[in-house]
C-alpha positions as CSV (number, residue, x, y, z in Angstrom):
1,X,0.0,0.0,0.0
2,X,1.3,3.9,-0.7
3,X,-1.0,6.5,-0.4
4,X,-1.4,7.9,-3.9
5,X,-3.8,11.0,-4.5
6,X,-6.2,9.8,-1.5
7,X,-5.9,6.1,-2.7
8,X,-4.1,3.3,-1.1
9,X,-1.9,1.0,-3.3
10,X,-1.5,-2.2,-2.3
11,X,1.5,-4.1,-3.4
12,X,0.9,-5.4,-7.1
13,X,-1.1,-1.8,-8.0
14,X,2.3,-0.3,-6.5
15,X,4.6,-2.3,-8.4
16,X,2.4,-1.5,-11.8
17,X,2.6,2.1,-10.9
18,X,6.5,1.9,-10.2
19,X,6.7,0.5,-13.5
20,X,4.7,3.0,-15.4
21,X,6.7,5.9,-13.7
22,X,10.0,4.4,-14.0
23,X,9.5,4.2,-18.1
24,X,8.0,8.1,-17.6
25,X,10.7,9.5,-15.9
26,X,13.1,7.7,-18.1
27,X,11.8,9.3,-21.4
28,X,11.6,12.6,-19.7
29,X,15.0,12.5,-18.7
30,X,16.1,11.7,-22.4
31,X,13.6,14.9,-23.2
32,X,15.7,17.3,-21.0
33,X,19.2,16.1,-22.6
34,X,17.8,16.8,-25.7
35,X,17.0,20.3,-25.0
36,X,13.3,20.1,-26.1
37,X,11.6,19.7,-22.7
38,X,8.8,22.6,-21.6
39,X,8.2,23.7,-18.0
40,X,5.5,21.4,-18.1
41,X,7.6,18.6,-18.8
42,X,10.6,19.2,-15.9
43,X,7.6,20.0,-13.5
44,X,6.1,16.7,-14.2
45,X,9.3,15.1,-14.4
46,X,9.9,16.6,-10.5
47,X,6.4,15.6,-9.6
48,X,7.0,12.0,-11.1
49,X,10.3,11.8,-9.8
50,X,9.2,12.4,-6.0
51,X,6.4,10.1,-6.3
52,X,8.9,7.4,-7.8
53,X,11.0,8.0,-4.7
54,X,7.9,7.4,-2.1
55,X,6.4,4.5,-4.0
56,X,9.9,2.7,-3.6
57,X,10.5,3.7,-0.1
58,X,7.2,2.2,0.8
59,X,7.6,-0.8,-1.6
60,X,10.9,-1.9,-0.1
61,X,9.8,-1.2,4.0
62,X,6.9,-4.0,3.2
63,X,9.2,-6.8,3.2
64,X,12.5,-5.0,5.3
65,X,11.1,-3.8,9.1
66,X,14.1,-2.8,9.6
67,X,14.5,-0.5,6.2
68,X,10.6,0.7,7.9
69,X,12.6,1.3,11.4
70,X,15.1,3.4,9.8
71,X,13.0,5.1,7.2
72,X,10.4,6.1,9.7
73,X,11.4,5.9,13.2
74,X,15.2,6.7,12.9
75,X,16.5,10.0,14.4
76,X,19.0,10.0,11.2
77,X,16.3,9.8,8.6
78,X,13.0,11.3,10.5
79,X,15.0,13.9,12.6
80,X,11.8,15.8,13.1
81,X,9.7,13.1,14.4
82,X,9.8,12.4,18.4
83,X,9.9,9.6,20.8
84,X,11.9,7.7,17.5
85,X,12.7,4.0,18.0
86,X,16.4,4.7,16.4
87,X,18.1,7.4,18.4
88,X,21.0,9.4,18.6
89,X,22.7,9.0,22.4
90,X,21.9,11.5,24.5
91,X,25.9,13.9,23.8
92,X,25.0,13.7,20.4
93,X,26.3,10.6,18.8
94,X,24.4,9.5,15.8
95,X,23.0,5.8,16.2
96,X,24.3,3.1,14.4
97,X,23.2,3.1,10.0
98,X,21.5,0.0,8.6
99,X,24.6,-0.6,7.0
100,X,26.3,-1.4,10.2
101,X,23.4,-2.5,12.6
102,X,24.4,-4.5,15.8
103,X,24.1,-8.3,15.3
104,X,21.5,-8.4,18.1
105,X,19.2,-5.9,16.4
106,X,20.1,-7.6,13.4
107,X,18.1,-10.9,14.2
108,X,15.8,-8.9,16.0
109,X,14.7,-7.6,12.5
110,X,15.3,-10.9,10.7
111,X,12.4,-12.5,13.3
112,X,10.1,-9.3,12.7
113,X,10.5,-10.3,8.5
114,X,10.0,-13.7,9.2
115,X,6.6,-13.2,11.3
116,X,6.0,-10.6,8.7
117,X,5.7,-13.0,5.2
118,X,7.5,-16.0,6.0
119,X,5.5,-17.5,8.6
120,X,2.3,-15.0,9.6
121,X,1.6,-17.5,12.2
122,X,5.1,-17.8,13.8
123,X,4.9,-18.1,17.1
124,X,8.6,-16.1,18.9
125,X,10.0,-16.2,22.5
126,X,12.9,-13.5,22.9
127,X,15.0,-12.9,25.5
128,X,17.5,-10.2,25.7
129,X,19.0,-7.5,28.6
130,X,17.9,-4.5,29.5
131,X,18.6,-1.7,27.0
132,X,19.0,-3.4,24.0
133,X,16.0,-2.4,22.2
134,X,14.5,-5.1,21.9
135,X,10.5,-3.5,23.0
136,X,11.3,-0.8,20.4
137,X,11.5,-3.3,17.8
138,X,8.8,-5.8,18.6
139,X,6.4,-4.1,20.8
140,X,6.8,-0.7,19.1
141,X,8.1,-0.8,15.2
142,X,6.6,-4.1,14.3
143,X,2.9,-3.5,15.5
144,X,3.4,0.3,13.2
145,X,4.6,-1.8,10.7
146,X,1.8,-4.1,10.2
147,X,-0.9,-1.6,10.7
148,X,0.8,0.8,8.6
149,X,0.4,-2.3,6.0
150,X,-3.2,-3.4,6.7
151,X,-1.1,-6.7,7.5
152,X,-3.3,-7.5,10.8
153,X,-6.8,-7.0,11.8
154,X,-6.7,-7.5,15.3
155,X,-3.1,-6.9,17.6
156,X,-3.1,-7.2,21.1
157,X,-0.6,-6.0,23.2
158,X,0.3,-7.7,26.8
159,X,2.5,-6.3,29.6
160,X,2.7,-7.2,33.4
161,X,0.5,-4.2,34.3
162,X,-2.2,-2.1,32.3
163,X,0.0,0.9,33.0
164,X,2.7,-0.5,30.8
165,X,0.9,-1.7,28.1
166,X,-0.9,1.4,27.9
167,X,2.6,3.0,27.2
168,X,3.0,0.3,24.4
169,X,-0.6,1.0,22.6
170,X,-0.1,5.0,23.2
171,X,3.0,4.8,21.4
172,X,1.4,3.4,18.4
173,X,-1.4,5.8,18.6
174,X,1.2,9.1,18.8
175,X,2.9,7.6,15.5
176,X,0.1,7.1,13.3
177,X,-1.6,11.2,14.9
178,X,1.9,12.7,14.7
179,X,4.5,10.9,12.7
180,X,4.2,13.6,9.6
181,X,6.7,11.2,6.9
182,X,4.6,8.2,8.3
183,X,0.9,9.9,7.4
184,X,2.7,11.4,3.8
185,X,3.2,7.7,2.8
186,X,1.0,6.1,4.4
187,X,-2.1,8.4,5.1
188,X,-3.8,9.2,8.2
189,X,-4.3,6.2,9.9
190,X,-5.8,7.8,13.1
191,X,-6.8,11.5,13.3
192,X,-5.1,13.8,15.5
193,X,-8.4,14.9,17.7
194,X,-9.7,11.5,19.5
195,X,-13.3,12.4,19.1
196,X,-13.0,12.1,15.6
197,X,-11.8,8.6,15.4
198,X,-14.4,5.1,16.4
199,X,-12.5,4.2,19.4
200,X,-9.5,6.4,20.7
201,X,-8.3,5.7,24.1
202,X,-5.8,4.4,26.5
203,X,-6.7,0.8,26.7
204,X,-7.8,0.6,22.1
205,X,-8.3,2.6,19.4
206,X,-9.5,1.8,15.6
207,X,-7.7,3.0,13.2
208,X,-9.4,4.6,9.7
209,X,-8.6,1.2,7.9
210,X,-10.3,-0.5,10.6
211,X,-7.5,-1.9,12.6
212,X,-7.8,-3.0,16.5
213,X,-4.9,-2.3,18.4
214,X,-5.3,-3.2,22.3
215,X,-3.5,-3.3,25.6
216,X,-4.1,-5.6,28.6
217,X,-1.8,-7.6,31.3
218,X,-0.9,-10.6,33.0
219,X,-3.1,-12.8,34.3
220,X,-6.4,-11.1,32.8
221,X,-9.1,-13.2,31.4
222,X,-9.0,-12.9,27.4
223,X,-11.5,-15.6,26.2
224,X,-13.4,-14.0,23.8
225,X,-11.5,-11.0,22.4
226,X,-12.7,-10.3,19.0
227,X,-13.0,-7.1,16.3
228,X,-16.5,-7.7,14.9
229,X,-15.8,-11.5,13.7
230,X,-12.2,-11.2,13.9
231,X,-9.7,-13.1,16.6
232,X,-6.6,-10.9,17.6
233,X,-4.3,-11.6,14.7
234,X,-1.3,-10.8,16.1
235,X,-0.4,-11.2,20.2
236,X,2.6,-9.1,21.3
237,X,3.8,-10.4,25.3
238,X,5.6,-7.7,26.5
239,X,7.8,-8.2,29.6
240,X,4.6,-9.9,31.1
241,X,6.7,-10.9,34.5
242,X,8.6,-9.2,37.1
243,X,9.2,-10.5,41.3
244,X,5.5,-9.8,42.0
245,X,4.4,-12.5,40.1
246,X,7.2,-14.7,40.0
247,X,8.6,-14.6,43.4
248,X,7.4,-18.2,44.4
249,X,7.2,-21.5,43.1
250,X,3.4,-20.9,43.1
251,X,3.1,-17.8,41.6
252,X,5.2,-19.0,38.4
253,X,3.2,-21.9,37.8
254,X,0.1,-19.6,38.0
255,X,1.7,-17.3,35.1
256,X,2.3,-20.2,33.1
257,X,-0.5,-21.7,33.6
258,X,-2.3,-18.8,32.3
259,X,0.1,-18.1,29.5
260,X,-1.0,-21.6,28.3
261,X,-4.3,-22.0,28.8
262,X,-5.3,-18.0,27.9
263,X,-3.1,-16.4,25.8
264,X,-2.3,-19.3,23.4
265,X,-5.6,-20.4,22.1
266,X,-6.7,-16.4,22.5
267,X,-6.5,-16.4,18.6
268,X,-6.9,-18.5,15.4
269,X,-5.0,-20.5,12.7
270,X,-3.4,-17.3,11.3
271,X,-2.6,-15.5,14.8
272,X,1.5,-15.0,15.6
273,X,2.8,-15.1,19.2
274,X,5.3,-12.7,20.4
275,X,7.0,-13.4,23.9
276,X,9.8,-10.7,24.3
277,X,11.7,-10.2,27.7
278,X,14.2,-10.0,30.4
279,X,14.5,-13.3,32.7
280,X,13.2,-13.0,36.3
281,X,13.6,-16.4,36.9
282,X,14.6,-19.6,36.2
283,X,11.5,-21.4,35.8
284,X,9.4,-18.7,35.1
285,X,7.2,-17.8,32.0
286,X,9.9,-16.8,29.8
287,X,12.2,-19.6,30.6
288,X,9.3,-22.1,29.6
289,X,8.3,-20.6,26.3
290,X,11.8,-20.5,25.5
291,X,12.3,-24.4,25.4
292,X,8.8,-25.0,24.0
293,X,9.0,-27.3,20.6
294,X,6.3,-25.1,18.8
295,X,8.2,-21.4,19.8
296,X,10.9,-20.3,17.5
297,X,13.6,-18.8,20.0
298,X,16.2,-16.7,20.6
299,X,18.7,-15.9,23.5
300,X,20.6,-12.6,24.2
301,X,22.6,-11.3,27.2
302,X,24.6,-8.1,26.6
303,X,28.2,-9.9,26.0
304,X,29.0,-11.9,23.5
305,X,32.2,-13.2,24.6
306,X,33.8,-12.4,27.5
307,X,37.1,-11.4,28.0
308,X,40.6,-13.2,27.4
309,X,41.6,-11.7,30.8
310,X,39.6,-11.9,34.0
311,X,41.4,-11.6,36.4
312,X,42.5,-7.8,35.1
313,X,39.0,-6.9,35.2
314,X,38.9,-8.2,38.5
315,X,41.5,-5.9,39.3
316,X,39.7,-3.0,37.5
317,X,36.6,-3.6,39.2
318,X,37.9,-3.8,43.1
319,X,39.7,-0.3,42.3
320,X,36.9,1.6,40.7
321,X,34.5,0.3,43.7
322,X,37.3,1.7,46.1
323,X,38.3,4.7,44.2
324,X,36.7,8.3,45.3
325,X,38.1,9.6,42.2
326,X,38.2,8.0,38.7
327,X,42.0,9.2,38.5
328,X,43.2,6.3,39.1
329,X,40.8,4.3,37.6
330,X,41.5,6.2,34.4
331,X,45.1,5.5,34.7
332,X,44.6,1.6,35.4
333,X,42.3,1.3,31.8
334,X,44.8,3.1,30.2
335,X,47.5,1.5,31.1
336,X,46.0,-2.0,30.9
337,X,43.6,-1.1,27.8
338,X,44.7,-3.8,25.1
339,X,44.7,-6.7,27.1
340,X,41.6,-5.5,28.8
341,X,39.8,-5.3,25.9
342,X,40.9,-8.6,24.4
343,X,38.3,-11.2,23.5
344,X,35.5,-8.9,24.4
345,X,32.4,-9.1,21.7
346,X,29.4,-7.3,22.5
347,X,26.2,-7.6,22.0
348,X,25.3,-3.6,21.0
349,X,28.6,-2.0,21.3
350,X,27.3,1.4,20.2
351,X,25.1,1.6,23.2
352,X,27.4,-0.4,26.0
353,X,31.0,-1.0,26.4
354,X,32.2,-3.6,28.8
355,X,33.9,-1.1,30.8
356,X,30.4,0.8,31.2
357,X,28.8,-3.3,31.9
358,X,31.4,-3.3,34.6
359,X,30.5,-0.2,36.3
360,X,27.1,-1.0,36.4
361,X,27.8,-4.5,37.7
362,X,30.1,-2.3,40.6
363,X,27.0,-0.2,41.4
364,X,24.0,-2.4,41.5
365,X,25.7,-5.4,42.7
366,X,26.1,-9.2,41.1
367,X,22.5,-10.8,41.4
368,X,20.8,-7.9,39.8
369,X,23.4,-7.3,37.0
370,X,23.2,-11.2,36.1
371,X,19.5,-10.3,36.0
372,X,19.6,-7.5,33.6
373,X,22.3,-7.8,30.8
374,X,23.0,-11.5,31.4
375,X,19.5,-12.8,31.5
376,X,20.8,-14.9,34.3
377,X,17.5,-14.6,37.2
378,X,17.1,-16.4,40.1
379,X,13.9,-16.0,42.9
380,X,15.1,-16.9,46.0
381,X,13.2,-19.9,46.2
382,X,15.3,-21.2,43.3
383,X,18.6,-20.5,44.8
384,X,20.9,-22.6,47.0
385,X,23.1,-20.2,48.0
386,X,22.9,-17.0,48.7
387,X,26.3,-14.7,47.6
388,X,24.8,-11.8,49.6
389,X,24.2,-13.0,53.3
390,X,27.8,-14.7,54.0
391,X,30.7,-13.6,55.5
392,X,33.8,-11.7,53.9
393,X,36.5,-10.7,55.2
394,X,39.5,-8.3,53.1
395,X,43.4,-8.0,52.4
396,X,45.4,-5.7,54.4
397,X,49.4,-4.9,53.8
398,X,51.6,-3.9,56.3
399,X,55.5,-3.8,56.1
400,X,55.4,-6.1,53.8
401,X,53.3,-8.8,55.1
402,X,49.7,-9.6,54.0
403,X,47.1,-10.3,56.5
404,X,43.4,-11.2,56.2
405,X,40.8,-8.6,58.3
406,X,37.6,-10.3,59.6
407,X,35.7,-8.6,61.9
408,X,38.1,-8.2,64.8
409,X,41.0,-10.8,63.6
410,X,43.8,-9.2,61.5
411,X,45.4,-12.1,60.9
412,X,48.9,-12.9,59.3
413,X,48.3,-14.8,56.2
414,X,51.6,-17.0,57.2
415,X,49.9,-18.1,59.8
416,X,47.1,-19.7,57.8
417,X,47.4,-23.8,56.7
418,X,47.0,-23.1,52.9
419,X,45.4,-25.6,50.8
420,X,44.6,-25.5,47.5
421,X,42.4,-27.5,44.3
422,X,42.6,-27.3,40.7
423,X,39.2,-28.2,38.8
424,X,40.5,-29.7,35.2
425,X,38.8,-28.3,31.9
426,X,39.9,-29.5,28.5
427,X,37.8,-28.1,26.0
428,X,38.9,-25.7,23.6
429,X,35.5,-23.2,22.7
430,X,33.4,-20.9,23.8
431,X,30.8,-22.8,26.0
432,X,33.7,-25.3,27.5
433,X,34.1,-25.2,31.3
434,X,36.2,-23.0,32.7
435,X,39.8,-24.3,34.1
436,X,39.8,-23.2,38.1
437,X,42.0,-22.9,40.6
438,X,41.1,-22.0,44.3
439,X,43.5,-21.2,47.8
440,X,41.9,-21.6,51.3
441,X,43.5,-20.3,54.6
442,X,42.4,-22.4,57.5
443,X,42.8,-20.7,61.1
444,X,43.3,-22.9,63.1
445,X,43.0,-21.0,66.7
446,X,39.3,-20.0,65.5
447,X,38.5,-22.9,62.7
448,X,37.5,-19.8,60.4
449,X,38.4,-21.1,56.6
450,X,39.2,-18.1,54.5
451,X,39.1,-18.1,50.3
452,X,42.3,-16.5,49.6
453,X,42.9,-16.9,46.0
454,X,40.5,-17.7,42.8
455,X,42.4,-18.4,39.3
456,X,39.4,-19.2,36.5
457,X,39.8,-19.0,33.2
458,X,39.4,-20.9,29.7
459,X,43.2,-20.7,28.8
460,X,44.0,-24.5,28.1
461,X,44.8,-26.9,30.7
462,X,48.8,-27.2,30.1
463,X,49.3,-23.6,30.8
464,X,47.8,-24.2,34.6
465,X,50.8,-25.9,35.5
466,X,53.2,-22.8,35.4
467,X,50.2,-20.6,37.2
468,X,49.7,-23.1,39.9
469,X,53.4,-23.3,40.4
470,X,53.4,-19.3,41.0
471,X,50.6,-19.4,43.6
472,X,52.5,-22.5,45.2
473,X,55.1,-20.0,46.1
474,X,53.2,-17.2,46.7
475,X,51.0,-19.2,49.4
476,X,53.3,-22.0,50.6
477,X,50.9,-25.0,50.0
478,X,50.6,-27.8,53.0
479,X,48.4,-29.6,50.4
480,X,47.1,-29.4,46.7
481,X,44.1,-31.6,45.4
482,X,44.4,-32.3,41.4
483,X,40.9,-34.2,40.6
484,X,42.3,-36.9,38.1
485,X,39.2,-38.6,37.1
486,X,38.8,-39.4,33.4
487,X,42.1,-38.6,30.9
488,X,43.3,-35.6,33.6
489,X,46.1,-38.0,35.6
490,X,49.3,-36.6,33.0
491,X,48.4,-33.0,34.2
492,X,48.6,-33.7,37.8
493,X,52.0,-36.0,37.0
494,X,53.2,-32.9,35.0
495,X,52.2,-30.8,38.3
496,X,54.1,-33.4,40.7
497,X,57.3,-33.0,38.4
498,X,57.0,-29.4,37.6
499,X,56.9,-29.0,41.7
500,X,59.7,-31.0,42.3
501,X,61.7,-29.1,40.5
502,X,61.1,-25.9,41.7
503,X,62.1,-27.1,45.0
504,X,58.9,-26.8,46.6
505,X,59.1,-30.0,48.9
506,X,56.8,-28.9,51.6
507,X,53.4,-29.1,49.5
508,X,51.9,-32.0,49.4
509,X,50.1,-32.7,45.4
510,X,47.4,-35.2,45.6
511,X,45.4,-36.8,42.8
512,X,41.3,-37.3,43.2
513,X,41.3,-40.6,41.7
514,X,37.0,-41.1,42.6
515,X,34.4,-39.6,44.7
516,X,32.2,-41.3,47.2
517,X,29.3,-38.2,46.6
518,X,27.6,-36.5,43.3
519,X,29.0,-33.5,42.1
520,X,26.0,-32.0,43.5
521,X,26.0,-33.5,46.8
522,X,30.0,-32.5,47.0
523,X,28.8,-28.8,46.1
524,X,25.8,-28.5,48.3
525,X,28.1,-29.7,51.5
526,X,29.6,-26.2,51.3
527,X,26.2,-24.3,52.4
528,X,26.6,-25.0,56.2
529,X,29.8,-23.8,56.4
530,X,28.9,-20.6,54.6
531,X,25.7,-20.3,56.4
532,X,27.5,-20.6,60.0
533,X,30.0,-18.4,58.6
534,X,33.1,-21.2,58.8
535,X,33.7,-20.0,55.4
536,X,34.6,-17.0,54.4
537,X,34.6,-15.4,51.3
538,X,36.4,-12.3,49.2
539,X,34.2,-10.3,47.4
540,X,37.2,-9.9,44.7
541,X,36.3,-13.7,43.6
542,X,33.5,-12.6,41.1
543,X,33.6,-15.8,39.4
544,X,32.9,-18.0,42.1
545,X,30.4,-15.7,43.8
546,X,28.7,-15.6,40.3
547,X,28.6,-19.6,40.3
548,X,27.0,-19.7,44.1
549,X,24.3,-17.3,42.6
550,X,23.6,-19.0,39.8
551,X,23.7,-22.6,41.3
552,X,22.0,-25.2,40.2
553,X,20.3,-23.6,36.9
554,X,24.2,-22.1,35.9
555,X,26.1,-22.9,32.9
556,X,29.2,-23.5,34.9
557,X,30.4,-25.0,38.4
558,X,34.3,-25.3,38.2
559,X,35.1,-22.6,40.9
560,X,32.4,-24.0,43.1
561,X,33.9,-27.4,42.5
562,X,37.0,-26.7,43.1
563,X,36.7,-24.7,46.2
564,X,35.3,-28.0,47.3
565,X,37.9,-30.0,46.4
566,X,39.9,-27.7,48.3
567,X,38.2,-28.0,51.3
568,X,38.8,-31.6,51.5
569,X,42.7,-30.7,51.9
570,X,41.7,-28.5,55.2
571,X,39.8,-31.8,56.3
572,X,42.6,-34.3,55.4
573,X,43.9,-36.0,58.6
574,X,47.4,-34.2,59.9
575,X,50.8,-36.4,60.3
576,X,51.2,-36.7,63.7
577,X,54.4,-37.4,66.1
578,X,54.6,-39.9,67.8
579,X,56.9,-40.7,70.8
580,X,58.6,-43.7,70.3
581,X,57.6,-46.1,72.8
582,X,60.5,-47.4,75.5
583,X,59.4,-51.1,74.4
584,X,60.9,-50.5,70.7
């Protein structure tokens, strides 16, 4: 459809009209080179020209939503139009082009075109962070798009609470009033005072072709939603959950249940689903519709990869968090910026970088940065552990000697009996496990069993044995466990030797050869000791705190792992003296 003198075209009477001005324009442009054009002629060769331009414009957004994004709702190509979908940043920086749109928007787009006139009845789940867009494009530029195009009778959109939803419609309703490049090509598709439209308020309005577009929210009864004899045709889920209704076990089995029994049948044959969110939990709503057979999904946290370098940003992190001033924070990124930045792919670089990810992860804490640009949610009746009720104590130098402050103790680090484990990965891609390497402290006047050290990474396995000879010597190792289950016994043989030759004869390497436990079982046997606050953590150890919060629906466990392993060298029985007796 274009809107063409007070008529809508739809597609093949806009391709016939393309045609017919193309071969116009063409002969009128060989009438001007020739000299022998009129006034009449170049003005109808402007007139023809511009309307060429429009027909095209709207021909090609049909089948591209995100050439319609751009076209329309782009601060770059509709400057004048407000509350855009495409924005500059706020100093000024023009958003990205088309021509170089962020992977994630990218196949954000591709699934709008593929609901569009692939598969009209495709039914979506989409999970993404916070601040990535992802409402603009499905619950803002896609609905736009198919009203614009008559492609929908009936949409309905769905967010947690009316109030929100009622943002989503009124959006809609602003573009089609207001939008003045939208109502040149496509007409007036609602008119500007609300008495003069069928139905024109916060919870609907009808458009002038006829169109229902309606909020409502979770949980709300939907049977029978119809426009005259017409089912919603398209269903648009908005962030439907939050804690309030997914804060217990119960509460996310009601949402589902609803989800399944209400929203899914709402329509008919030709009706597309749209489930588009952040995770709140792990078994919530959008975690189900996720792994359901008949959704098509798609899975987004704000990093791609992570970086080659931890530990670094470890570093970077515990000085911003302690730094009044970014001076020196400055000076440690820009000292350190290469190997910082190795390895890091994001997911909308023009918006975040990992060093703003970072901050924000400083300032609103682990569980609720895991939450919002990692799509990694827990309610608390899912976790085991809990990261943000146990004990930590933290490092303090003086002349030259370390000690570890917990509440009253300052205590020598020397002083400690210093085990350690190393957790053996041997994959080589992106989603193997990670190699890990954890210290304890045990104090033995107070029993108080401190985390000293954390080493994870995905560098390969053969490269641990130099790093665990370093800590060796920087703690002084009574005991080292090596698990050497499986086809890991030559690294903990290359350990022994490589030990041995650094003259470190007072630690002790063992191999695990077997467990008598689960992996589970081993893991869960730390949360007493945390609870009673036996063992105490480092809040410097972000990779093993982020395993504890994401245990047991995390990708990874290595650091939890071996921090138990390591614990089994505090327990190991100690080599007594004995006296020989006079008898012998």
């Amino acid at each position: 459809m274009a809107y063409i003198n007070g008529k809508w075209l739809d597609r093949e009477e806009r391709q016939e009209r393309i045609d017919l001005l193309t071969e116009r324009v063409r002969k009128l442009v060989a009438l001007i080179k020739s000299g022998k054009a009129t006034e009449y002629h170049i003005d109808t060769f402007r007139k023809d020209k511009a309307e060429l331009t429009k027909l095209k414009r709207v021909h090609k957004a049909e089948l591209d939503v995100a050439y319609f994004t751009y076209e329309y709702l782009s601060d770059g190509l509709n400057p004048d139009n407000e509350d855009n979908v495409v924005r500059n940043s706020d100093d000024g920086t023009p958003h990205d082009g088309i021509e170089n749109i962020a992977k994630i928007h990218e196949e954000f787009f591709d699934l709008c075109n593929y609901v569009n006139h692939e598969k009209r009845n495709a039914r979506l789940a989409i999970a993404a962070a916070r601040g990535h867009s992802k409402s603009g494009m499905f619950s803002n530029a896609l609905p736009l798009h198919q009203a614009a195009f008559r492609k929908r009778k009936y949409i309905l959109i769905i967010s947690e609470t009316d109030s929100l939803s009622k943002k989503l419609i009124g959006w809609v309703n602003k573009q089609m009033k207001f939008n003045q490049k939208l109502r040149e090509d496509f007409g007036p598709m609602m008119h500007e005072s609300a008495s003069r439209n069928e139905k024109d308020n916060e919870e609907a309005f009808i458009t002038t072709t006829n169109i229902l577009i309606e909020s409502s929210s979770s949980g709300k009864q939907l049977r029978g939603k119809r426009h005259g004899a017409v089912r919603p045709d398209l269903v648009i889920i908005d962030d439907p959950s939050s804690s309030n209704n997914e804060g217990t076990k119960e509460a996310r089995e009601k949402l589902v249940h609803w989800f399944n029994s209400v929203v899914v049948p709402i329509g008919s044959k030709a009706t597309a689903i749209i489930l588009v969110g952040t995770m709140v939990s792990a078994t919530g709503l959008l975690n189900h519709v996720l792994k359901r057979k008949d959704f098509k999904s798609s899975f987004h946290g704000a990093i791609i990869s992570e970086p080659t370098n931890p530990q670094l940003w470890e570093k970077y992190c515990e000085i911003y968090a302690r730094s009044e001033s970014m001076e020196e924070v400055d000076e440690f990124y820009a000292q350190n910026k290469e190997a910082l930045e190795e390895g890091i792919e994001l997911a909308w670089p023009w918006r975040w970088t990992y060093r703003e990810l970072m901050h924000e992860k400083v300032n609103m804490g682990t569980r609720a940065y895991n939450s919002e640009f990692r799509n990694l949610a827990f309610s608390e009746d899912e976790q085991f552990f809990f990261p943000e009720n146990y004990a930590y104590y933290h490092y303090y130098h003086e002349n030259g000697v370390a000690y570890v402050v917990y509440n009253d103790l300052k205590i020598p680090i020397r002083d400690l009996l210093i085990c350690g484990a190393w957790d053996i990965a041997q994959g080589k891609n992106a989603r193997s496990c990670y190699n890990s390497v954890i210290t304890l402290g045990k104090h033995e006047p107070t029993g108080y069993i401190f985390v000293l050290d954390e080493y994870a990474s995905k560098e390969p396995a053969h490269v641990y044995i130099d790093i665990i000879v370093k800590k060796i010597k920087q703690y002084r190792h009574r005991i080292f466990n090596v698990e050497t289950i499986n086809a890991q016994h030559e690294f903990y043989r290359q350990l022994q030797e490589a030990v041995r030759k650094e003259g470190l004869y007072t630690c002790r390497v063992n191999d695990v050869k077997s467990h008598r436990s689960s992996k589970d079982e081993r893991i869960q046997s730390l949360e007493p000791m945390l609870h009673n606050k036996t063992l105490i953590l480092n809040d410097r150890h972000t990779m093993l705190l982020d395993q504890m919060a994401q245990y047991p629906f995390g990708d990874y466990v290595d650091s939890l792992d071996a921090l138990q392993q390591a614990i089994e060298g505090v327990f190991r029985p100690k080599t007594r003296l004995v006296a020989k007796p006079n008898w012998i």
